[in-house]
C-alpha positions in Angstrom: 53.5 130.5 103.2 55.4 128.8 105.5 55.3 124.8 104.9 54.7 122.3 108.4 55.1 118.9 108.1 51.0 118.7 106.4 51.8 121.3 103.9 52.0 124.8 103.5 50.2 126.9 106.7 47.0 128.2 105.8 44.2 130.3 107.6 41.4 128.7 109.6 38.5 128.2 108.2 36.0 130.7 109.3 32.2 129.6 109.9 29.0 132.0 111.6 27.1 129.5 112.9 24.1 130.1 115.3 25.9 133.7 116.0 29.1 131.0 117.3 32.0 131.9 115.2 33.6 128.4 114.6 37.5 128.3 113.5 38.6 125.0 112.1 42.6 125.0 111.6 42.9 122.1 109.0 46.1 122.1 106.8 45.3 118.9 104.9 43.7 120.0 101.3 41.2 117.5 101.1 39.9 117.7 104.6 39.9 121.3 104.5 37.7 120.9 101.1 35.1 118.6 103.0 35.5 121.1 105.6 34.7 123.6 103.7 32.1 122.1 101.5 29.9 120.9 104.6 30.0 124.4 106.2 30.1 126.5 103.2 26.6 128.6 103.6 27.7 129.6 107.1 31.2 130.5 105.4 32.4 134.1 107.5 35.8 136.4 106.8 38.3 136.0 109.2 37.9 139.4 111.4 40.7 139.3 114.0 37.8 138.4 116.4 38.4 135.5 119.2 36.2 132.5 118.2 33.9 131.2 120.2 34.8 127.4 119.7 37.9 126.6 117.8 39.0 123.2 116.4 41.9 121.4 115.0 42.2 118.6 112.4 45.6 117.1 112.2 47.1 113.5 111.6 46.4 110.4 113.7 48.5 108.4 115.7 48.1 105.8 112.2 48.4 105.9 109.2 45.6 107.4 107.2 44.3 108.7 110.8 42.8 111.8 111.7 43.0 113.9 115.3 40.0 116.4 116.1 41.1 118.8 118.6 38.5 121.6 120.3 39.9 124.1 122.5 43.4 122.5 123.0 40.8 119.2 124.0 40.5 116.0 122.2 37.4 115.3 120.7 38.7 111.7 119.3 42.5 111.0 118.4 42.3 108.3 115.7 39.1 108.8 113.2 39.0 108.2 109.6 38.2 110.5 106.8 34.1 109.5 107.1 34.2 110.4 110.8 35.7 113.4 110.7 32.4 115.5 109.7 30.4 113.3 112.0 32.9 113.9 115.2 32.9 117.7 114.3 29.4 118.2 113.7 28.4 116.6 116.6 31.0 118.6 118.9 29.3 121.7 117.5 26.2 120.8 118.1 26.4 119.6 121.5 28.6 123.4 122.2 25.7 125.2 120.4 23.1 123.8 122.7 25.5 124.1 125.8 25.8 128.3 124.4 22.4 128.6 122.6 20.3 127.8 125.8 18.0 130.2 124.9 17.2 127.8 121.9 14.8 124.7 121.8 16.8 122.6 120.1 14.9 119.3 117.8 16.6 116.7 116.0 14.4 117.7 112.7 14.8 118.9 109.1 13.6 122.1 108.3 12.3 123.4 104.6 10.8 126.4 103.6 7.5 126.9 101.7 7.0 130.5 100.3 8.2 132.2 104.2 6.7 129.9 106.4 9.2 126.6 108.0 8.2 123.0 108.1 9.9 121.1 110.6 10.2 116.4 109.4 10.6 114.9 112.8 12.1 111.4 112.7 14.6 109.7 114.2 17.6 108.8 112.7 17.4 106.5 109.9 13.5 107.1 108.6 14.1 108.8 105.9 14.1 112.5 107.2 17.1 113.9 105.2 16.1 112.0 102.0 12.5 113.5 102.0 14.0 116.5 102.3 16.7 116.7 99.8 13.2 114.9 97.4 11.0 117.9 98.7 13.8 120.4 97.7 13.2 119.6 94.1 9.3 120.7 94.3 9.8 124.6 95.0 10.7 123.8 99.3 13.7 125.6 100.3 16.5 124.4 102.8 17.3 125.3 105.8 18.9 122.2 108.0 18.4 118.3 108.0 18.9 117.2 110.9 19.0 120.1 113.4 16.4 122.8 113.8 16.8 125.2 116.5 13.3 127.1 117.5 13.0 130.7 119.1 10.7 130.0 121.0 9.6 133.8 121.7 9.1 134.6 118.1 8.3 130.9 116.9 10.8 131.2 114.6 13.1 128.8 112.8 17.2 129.7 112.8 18.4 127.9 109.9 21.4 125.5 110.4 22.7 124.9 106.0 25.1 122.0 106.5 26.0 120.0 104.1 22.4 117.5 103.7 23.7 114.1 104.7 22.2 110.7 102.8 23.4 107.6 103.9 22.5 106.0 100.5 21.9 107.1 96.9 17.9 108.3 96.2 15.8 106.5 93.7 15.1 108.6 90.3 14.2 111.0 89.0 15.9 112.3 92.1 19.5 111.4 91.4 22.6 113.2 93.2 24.4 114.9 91.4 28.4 115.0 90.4 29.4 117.5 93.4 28.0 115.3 95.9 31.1 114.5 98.5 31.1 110.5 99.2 32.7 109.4 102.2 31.9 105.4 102.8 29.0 105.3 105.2 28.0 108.7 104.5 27.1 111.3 101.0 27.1 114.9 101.7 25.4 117.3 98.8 26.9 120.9 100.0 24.1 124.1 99.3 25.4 124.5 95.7 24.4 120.9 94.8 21.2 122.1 95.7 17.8 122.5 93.6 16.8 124.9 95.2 18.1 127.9 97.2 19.5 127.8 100.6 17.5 129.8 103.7 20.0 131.7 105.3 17.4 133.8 107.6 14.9 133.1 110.6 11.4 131.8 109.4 8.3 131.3 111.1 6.5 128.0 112.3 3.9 126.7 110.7 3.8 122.9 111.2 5.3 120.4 112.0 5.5 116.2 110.0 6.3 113.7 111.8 8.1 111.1 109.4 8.2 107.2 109.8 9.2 105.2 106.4 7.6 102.1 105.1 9.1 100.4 102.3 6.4 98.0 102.4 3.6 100.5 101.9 1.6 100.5 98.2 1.2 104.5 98.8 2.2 106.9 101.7 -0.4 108.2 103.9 -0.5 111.7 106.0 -2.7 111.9 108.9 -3.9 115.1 111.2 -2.7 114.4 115.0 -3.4 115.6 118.1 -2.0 117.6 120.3 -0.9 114.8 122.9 0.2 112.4 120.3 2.0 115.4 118.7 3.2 116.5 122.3 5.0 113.4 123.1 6.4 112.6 119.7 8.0 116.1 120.1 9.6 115.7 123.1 11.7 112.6 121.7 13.3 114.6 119.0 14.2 117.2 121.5 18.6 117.8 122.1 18.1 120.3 125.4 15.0 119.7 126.7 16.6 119.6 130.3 17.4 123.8 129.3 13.8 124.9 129.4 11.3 125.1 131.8 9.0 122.0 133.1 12.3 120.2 131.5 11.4 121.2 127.8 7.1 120.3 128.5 5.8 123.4 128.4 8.1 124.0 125.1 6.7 121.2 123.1 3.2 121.6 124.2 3.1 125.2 123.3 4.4 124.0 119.5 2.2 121.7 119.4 -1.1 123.5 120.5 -0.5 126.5 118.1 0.7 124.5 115.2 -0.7 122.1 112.8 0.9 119.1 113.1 0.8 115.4 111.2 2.2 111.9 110.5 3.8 111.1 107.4 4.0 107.6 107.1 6.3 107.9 103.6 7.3 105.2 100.8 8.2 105.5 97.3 9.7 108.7 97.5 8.0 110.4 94.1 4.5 109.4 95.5 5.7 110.6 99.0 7.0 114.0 97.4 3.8 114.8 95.6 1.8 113.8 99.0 3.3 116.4 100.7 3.0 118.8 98.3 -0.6 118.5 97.9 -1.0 118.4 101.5 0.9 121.8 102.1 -1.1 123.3 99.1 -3.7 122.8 101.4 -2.5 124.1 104.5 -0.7 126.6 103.3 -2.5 127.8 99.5 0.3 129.4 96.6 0.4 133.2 97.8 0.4 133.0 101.3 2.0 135.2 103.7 3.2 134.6 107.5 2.9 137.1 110.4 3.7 136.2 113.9 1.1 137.3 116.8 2.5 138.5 120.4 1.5 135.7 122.0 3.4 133.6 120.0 0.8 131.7 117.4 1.0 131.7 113.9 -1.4 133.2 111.9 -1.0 132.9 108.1 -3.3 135.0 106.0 -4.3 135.2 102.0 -1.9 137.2 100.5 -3.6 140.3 98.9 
C-alpha cells in the first residue's frame, strides 16, 4: 500500500444502507474502527459500483481535529472524535430521507418480537435507546434506535442496525459490556455486543409505544390510547412528513387506526422491562404469526 501523510491508503469502507450504498474513505485506524464498528450490520463488498453518497474523514484544521467531507462538500471542518459518528449519521440520514421519499421516516426504535416490529416513540433523551438495548435482553430483537423507516404499502418496518447509542451507562443487571465503544458524550454497543440477534430484514407493524421516562415514578405504567392522541404524538416523531401526502396526515393516521398503540410512562428499567414484556405477551401471545392484508392492516393470527 502506498503511505499518505495519515498512513498507509486503504479501501473505503463499504456500507448497504436503505438500498444507498455509502463509501466512507477514512485512513485514520481508529476512526475507521468506530467507522466500522457503528455501521458493521450494513457492512457490503466493494463491487466497482458508483456509490450513492460518498464521504471523507480526514484531519482538521487543529490538532486532534476531524474534517467530514460528502460528495467533495463539507459537512463540518473541525469536529472531534465524539462528533464524528453524530455529523455522519446525521448526513446519512437527512440523504436517505431526501432519496428514500417513498419512506415514512419516524424518529423511533424498532425491536422485533417473534416477526412482528414494535416501534418506542420518544423524543430524544426519554429513554428510547436504553429501553431498547434493556428489552433486547428479554428475547426482542434489534432492528434501529433511533430511526425507523415504514413502507407504508406493505406496513413494513426496514431495519436501520447502527451502532445502539446510550448516552450514559444502564443500571444492572443490565450492564454494557467490554466492546462497547465510549466516546465522551456518547457509548455505542455495535450488533455483536448485542444479546440478542440483529434484524437484517423488513418486518411487519404491529404497534407502536410511545415512551416518556419518570425517574420519580414508584412503578411504570402502560396505557391503551387513542387514535387522536396516538395520531398527533406520531406526527412529532416524524423526519419527512412534508414527502407524503396531506404533509405526512394521512400517513400517521392510517398507522395509527390499524395499529395498537400505547403510552409507556417507564422508570426503573427492570420493572419497566418486565412491564413490557407482559404487556406484548398480551398483545401478541408466544407462537404468533404475522400476515399483512391488501389493504394494508395487520392481522396477526394463532400460530397452528
Amino acid at each position: 500500500m502506498v503511505s499518505g501523510p495519515e498512513g498507509p491508503s486503504q479501501p473505503p469502507l463499504s456500507f448497504l444502507i436503505l438500498g444507498q450504498r455509502v463509501h466512507v474513505d477514512c485512513p485514520d485506524p481508529s476512526l475507521r474502527h468506530v467507522v466500522t464498528a457503528n455501521f458493521a450490520a450494513m457492512l457490503t463488498p466493494i463491487d466497482g459500483a458508483f456509490p450513492d453518497l460518498h464521504y471523507r474523514v480526514a484531519k482538521g484544521a487543529g490538532p486532534e481535529t476531524i474534517s467530514l467531507l460528502c460528495q467533495g462538500r463539507a459537512v463540518h471542518e473541525n469536529a472531534d472524535r465524539g462528533e464524528l459518528l453524530f455529523l455522519l449519521e446525521k448526513d446519512i440520514t437527512v440523504e436517505l430521507q431526501r432519496r428514500r421519499a417513498d419512506l415514512f421516516f419516524l424518529h423511533a426504535a424498532a425491536i422485533d418480537w417473534q416477526g412482528i416490529a414494535l416501534l418506542l416513540v420518544a423524543e430524544s433523551g426519554s429513554g428510547k435507546s436504553t429501553t431498547t438495548w434493556g428489552l433486547l435482553h428479554h428475547a426482542f430483537h434489534y432492528l434501529s434506535d433511533e430511526l425507523s423507516p415504514v413502507d407504508l404499502n406493505t406496513m413494513r418496518v426496514l431495519p436501520y442496525p447502527h451502532a445502539l447509542c446510550l448516552k450514559r451507562d444502564p443500571p444492572p443487571p443490565y450492564a454494557l459490556p467490554p466492546n462497547a465503544i465510549r466516546l465522551g458524550r456518547t457509548i455505542h454497543l455495535p450488533v455483536d455486543a448485542l444479546p440478542g440477534p440483529t434484524v437484517l430484514g423488513p418486518r411487519v407493524l404491529g404497534g407502536v409505544v410511545f415512551v416518556t421516562h419518570s425517574p420519580d415514578s414508584q412503578a411504570p405504567e402502560i396505557r391503551s390510547i387513542g387514535r387522536a392522541e396516538a395520531s398527533a404524538r406520531l406526527y412529532v416523531g416524524a423526519l419527512n412528513a412534508l414527502a407524503h401526502p396531506n404533509q405526512g396526515l394521512q400517513a400517521v393516521v392510517r398507522i395509527s387506526q390499524h395499529l395498537p398503540c400505547y403510552a409507556l410512562s417507564s422508570s426503573d428499567l427492570s420493572a419497566t422491562c418486565a412491564l413490557m414484556c407482559s404487556a406484548v405477551d398480551r398483545i401478541f401471545p408466544r407462537g404468533t404469526k404475522s400476515a399483512n392484508l391488501p389493504n394494508g392492516r395487520t392481522r396477526v393470527d394463532r400460530a397452528s
